[in-house]
C-alpha positions as CSV (number, residue, x, y, z in Angstrom):
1,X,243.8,9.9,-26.9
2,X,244.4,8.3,-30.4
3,X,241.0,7.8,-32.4
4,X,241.0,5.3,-35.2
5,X,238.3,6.3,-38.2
6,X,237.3,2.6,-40.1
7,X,239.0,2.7,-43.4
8,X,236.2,3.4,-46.1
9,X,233.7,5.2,-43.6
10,X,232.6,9.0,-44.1
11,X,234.6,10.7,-41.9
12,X,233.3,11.4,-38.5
13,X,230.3,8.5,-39.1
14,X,232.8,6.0,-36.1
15,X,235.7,6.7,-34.0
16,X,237.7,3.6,-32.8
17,X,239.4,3.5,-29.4
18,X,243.0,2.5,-30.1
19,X,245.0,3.6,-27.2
20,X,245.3,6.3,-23.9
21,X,248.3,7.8,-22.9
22,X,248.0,9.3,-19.8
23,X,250.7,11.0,-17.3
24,X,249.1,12.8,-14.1
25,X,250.9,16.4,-13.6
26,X,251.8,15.7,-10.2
27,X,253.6,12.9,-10.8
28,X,256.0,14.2,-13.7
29,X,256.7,17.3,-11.6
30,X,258.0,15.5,-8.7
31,X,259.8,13.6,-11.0
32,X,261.9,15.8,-13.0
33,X,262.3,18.4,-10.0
34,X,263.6,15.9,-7.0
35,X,263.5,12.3,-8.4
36,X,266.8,10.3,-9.5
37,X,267.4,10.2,-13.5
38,X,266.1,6.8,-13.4
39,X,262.9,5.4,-15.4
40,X,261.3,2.1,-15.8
41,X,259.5,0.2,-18.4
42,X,256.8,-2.8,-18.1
43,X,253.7,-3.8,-19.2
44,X,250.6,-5.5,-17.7
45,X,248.1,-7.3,-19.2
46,X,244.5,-6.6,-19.0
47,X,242.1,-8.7,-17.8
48,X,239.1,-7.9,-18.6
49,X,236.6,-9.0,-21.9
50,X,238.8,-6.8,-24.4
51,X,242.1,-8.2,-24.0
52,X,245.3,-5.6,-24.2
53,X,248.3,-4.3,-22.2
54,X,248.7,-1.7,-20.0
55,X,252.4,-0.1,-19.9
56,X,253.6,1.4,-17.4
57,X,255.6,4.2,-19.0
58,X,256.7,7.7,-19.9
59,X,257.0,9.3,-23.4
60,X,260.8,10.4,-24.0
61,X,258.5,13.4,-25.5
62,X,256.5,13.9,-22.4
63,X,259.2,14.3,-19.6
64,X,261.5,16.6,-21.9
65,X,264.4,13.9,-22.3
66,X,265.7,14.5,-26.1
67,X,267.8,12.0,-26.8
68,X,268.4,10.3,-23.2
69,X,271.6,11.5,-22.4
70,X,272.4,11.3,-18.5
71,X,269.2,9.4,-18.0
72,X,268.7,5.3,-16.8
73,X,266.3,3.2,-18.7
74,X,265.0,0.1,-16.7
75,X,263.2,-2.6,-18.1
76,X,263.2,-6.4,-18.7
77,X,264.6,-8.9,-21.7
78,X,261.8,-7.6,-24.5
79,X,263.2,-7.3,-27.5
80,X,260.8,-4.8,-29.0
81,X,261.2,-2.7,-26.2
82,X,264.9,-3.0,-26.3
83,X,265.2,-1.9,-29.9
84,X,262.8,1.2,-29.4
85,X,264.7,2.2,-26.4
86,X,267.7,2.4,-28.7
87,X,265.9,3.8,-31.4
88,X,264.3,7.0,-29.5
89,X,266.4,7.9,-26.8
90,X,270.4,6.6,-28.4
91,X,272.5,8.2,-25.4
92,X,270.2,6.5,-22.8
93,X,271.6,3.8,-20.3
94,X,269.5,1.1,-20.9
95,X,269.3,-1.4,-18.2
96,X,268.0,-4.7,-18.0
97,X,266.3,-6.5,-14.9
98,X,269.0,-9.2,-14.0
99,X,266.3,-11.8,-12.6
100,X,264.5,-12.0,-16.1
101,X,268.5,-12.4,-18.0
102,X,268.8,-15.3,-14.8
103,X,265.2,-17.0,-15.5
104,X,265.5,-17.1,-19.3
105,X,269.1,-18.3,-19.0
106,X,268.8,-21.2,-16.9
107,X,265.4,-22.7,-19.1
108,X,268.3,-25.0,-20.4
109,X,269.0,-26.9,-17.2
110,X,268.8,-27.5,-13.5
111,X,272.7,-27.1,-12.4
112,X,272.6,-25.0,-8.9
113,X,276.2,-24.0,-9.3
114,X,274.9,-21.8,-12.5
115,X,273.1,-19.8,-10.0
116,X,276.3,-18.7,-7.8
117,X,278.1,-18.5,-10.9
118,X,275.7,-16.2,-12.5
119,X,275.1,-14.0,-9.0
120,X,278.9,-13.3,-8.4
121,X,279.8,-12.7,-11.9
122,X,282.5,-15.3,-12.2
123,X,282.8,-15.4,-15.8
124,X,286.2,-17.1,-16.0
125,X,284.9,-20.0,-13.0
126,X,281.4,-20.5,-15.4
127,X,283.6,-20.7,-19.0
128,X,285.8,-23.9,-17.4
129,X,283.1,-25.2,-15.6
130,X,280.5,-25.1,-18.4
131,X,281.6,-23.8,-22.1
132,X,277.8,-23.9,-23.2
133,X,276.4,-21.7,-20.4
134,X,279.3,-19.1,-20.6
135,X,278.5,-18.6,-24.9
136,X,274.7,-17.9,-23.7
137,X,275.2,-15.7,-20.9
138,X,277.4,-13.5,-23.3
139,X,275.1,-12.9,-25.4
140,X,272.5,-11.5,-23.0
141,X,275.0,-8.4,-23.4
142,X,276.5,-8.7,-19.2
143,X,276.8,-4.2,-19.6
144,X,273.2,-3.9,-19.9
145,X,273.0,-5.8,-16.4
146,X,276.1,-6.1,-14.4
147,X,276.8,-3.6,-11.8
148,X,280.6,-3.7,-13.2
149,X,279.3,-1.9,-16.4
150,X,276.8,0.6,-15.1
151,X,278.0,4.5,-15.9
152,X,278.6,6.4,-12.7
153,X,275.7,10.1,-11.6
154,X,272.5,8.4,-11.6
155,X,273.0,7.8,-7.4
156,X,271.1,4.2,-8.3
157,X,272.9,1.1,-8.5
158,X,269.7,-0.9,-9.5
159,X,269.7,-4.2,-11.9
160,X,266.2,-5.3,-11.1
161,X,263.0,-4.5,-12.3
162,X,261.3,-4.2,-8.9
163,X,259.7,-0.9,-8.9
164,X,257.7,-1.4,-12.0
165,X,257.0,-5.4,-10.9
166,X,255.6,-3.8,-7.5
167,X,253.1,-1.7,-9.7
168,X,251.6,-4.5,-11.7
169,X,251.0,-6.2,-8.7
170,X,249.0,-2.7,-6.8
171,X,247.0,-2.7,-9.9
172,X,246.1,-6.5,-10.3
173,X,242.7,-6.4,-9.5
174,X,241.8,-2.9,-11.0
175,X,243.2,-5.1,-14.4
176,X,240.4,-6.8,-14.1
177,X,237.7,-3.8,-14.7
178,X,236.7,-1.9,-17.8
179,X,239.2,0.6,-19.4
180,X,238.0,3.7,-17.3
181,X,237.1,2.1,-14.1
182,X,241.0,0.6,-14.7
183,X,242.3,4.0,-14.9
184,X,239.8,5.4,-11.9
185,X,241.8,2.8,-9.6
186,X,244.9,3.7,-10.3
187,X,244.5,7.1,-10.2
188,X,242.8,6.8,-6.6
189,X,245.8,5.0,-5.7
190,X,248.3,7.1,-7.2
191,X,246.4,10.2,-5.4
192,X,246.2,8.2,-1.7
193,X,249.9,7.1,-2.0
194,X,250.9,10.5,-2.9
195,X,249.2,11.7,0.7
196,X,250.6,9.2,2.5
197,X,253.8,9.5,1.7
198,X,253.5,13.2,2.6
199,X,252.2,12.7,5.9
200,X,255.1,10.2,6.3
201,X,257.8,12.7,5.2
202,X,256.2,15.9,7.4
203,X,256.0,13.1,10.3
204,X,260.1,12.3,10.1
205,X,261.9,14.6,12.4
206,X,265.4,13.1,11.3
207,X,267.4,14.5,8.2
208,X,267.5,11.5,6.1
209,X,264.9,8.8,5.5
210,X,264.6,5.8,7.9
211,X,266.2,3.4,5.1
212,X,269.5,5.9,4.5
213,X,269.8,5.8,8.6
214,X,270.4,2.4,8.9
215,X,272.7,2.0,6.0
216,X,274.7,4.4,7.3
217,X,274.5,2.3,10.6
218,X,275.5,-0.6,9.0
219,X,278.3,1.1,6.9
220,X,279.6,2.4,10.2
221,X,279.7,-0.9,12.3
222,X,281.6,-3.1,8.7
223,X,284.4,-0.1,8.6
224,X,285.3,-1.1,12.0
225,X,286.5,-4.8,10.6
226,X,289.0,-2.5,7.5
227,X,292.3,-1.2,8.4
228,X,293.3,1.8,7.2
229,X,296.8,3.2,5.6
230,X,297.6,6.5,5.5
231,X,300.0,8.1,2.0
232,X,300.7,11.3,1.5
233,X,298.1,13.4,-0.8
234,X,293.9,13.0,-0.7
235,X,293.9,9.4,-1.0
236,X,294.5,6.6,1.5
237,X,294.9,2.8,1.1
238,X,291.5,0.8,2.8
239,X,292.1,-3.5,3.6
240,X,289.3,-5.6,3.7
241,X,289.3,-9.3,3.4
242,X,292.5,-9.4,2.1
243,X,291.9,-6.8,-0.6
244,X,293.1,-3.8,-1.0
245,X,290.6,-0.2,-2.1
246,X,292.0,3.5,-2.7
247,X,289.5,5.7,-1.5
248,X,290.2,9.7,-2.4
249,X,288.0,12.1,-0.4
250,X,288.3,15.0,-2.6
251,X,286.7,13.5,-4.9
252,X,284.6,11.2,-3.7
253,X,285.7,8.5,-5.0
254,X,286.6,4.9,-4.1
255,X,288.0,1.4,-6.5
256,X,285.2,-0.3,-5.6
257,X,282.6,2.1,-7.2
258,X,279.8,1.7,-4.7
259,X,280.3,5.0,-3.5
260,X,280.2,6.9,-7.1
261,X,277.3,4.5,-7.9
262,X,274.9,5.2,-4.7
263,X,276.7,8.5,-3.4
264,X,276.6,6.6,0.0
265,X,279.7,6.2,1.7
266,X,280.8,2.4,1.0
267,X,282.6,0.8,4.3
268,X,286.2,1.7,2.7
269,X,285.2,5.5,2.6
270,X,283.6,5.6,5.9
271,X,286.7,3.9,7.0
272,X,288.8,7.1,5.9
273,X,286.1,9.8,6.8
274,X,286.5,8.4,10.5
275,X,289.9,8.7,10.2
276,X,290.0,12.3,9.6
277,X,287.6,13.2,12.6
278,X,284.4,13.9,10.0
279,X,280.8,12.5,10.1
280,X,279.0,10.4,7.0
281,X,276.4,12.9,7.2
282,X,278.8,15.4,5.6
283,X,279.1,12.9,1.9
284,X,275.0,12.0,1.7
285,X,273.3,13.2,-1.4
286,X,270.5,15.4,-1.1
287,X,268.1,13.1,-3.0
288,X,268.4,10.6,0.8
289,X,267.4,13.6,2.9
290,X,263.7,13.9,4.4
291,X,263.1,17.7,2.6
292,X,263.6,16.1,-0.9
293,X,261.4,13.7,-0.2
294,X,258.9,16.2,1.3
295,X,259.5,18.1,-1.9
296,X,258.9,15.0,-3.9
297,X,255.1,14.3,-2.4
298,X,254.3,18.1,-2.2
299,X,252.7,17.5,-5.7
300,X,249.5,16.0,-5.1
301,X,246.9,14.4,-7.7
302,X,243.5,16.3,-7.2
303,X,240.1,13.9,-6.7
304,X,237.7,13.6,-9.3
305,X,234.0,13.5,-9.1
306,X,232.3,9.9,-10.3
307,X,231.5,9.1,-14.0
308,X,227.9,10.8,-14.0
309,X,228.8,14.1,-13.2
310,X,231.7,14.1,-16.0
311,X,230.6,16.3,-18.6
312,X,229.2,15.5,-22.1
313,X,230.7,16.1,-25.2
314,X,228.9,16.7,-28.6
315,X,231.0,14.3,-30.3
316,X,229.6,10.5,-31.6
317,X,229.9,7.7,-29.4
318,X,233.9,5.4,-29.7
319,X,233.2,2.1,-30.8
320,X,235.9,-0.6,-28.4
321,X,238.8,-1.8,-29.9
322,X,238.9,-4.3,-32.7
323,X,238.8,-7.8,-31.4
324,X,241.6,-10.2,-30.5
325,X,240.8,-12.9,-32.4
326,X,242.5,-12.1,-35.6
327,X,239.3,-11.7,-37.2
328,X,239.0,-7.4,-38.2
329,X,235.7,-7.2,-40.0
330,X,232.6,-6.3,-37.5
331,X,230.2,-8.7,-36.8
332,X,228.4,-11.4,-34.7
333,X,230.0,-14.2,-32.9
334,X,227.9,-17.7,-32.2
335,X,229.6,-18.0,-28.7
336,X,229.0,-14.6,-27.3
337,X,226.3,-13.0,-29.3
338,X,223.1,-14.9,-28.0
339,X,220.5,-12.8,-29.6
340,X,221.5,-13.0,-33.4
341,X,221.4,-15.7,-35.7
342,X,224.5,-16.6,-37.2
343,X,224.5,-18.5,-40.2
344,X,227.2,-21.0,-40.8
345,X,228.6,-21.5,-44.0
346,X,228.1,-24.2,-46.0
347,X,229.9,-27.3,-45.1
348,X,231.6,-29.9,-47.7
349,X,229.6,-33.1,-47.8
350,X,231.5,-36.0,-46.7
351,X,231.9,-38.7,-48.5
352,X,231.8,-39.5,-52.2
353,X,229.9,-36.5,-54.2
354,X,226.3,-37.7,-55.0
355,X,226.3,-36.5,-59.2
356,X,228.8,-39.1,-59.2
357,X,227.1,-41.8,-57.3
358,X,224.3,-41.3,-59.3
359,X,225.9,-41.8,-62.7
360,X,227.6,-45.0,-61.1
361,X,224.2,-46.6,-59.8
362,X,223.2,-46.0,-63.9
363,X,225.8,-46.8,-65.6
364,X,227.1,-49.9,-63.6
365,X,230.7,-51.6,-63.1
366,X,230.8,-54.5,-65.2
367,X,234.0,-55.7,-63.4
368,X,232.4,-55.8,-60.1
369,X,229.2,-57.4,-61.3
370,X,231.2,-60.4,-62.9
371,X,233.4,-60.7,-59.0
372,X,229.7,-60.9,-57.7
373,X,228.7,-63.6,-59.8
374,X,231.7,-65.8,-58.9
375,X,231.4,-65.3,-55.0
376,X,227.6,-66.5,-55.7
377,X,228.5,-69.4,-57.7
378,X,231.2,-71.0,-54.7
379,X,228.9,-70.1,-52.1
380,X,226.4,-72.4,-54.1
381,X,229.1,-74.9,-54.4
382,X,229.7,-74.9,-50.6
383,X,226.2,-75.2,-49.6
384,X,225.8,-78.4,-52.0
């Protein structure tokens, strides 16, 4: 916890809240002993009376990662973020979520055909169709989103921010406490997910979890619609839909990269492996398989008692953050401090200033007495 001492205060006479980092044990030892090298950033706003954000992320100093080689960094189109992740962790893959790149580029128009151009990466289509749209989707930098650019061992082939936008969402009503209750509720849920998913994982009697079954179903019934051509040496030649894949077994490898980017068989591979008499099962990763992921939830978060049992320190009270209204010196407030009277400053009469009206009045305006005295004299005339 960072405490912020007022500038010009004897030291220890107020302590300022400025901001909690908090990581729960259990979480950041599942984490770097089973989980993928794959982390992602986002932040949530609070919701409460003091307004601030609540980010849902990991120091690079916390979870040991130096300077982010071999590691995935997730997160959307902030460019704050974007230059820190640069700046603290260099050799990090920074990713970012490809819905955000999609929303922000298409503010400009309405054109459907931007959407299919966008989703199936036809850059050459989108540069004849629409010049404009081609120069700004460029600059969005297409390697931090597209699949085509991604670096190969983290297993996870993911361009959206979906895990940390599935959070935010958990914790929208717990946004709407105080600080601590806040961090009470997400703490309980943490804890209760944590158990569930380990009841879930020591219920599962298969080897790999329910979602890698059926895509290895699915992988199985597509590499019946391939053909398959044999050469000599570890790699074979794989057709489908008119296109052509080398897939080498040895190495695990096939031109289409989906297997080097999930470590999942892709259709083309399974297409080979049945070929050769052998069984998906053989080319999972461990990370897909039902002990990992009882390892994983093994770690549990431990309950906590309620606020008043928590013990008491002997240190002064933290004063809440400074306000949000651009204003940092203490004080009251006329439209939420009811009890105090606040004094408004003196307002500027409107109007012409009343030392000079005075002197006017005394003095006298010979020019406009004399304009009087003719607009008297042709009313008279008039009348008569």
């Amino acid at each position: 916890m960072d405490i912020e001492t007022i500038p010009g205060a004897t030291v220890g006479s107020k302590q300022r809240f400025y901001r909690l980092y908090m990581c729960f044990q259990a979480q950041k030892k599942a984490w770097k002993k089973t989980c993928r090298p794959v982390i992602g950033l986002d932040g949530a706003s609070l919701k409460w009376d003091i307004k601030g954000q609540l980010l849902a992320a990991s120091l690079a100093l916390d979870l040991g990662l130096e300077d982010g080689n071999g590691f995935v960094i997730m997160s959307d189109k902030q460019k704050g973020l974007v230059k820190a992740v640069h700046t603290l962790l260099p050799e990090a893959e920074h990713r970012q979520c490809c819905r955000h790149i999609y929303g922000n580029w298409r503010k400009g128009g309405k054109d459907l055909r931007l959407q299919r151009f966008f989703w199936f990466i036809s850059m050459d289509e989108l540069k004849n169709y629409d010049p404009g749209a081609h120069a700004s989707l460029i600059k969005t930098k297409p390697e931090t989103w597209s699949r085509a650019f991604f670096k190969i061992g983290s297993y996870c082939n993911d361009n959206l921010n979906n895990l940390c936008e599935s959070f935010n969402k958990t914790i929208r009503e717990p946004r709407k406490k105080p600080l601590l209750d806040t961090l009470e509720e997400i703490r309980r849920q943490c804890m209760t997910r944590n158990y569930n998913r380990s009841k879930m994982a020591k219920d599962r009697k298969t080897r790999f979890t329910q979602k890698t079954h059926k895509e290895l179903d699915m992988v199985e019934k597509k590499s019946k619609e391939c053909s398959l051509r044999w050469a000599v040496g570890p790699e074979a030649e794989v057709e489908d839909k008119d296109q052509s894949y080398v897939v080498n077994l040895e190495n695990e490898t096939c031109a289409c990269r989906s297997w080097q980017m999930n470590d999942i068989q892709c259709i083309h591979a399974a297409k080979v492996i049945f070929g050769v008499g052998r069984k998906l099962s053989e080319f999972v990763a461990p990370c897909y398989t039902i002990s990992k992921w009882r390892e994983t939830y093994s770690f549990g978060i431990r309950p906590v008692n309620g606020m008043i049992e928590w013990p008491r320190t002997n240190r002064l009270g933290v004063i809440p953050p400074p306000n949000q209204n651009s204003q940092p010196e203490e004080g009251h407030y006329k439209n939420i401090c009811r009890k105090a009277f606040v004094q408004s400053p003196p307002k500027k009469p409107r109007g012409r200033p009343r030392k000079y009206q005075e002197e006017a009045i005394a003095e006298g305006d010979d020019d406009e007495e004399e304009e009087l005295e003719e607009i008297r004299a042709r009313l008279a005339k008039v009348r008569s």
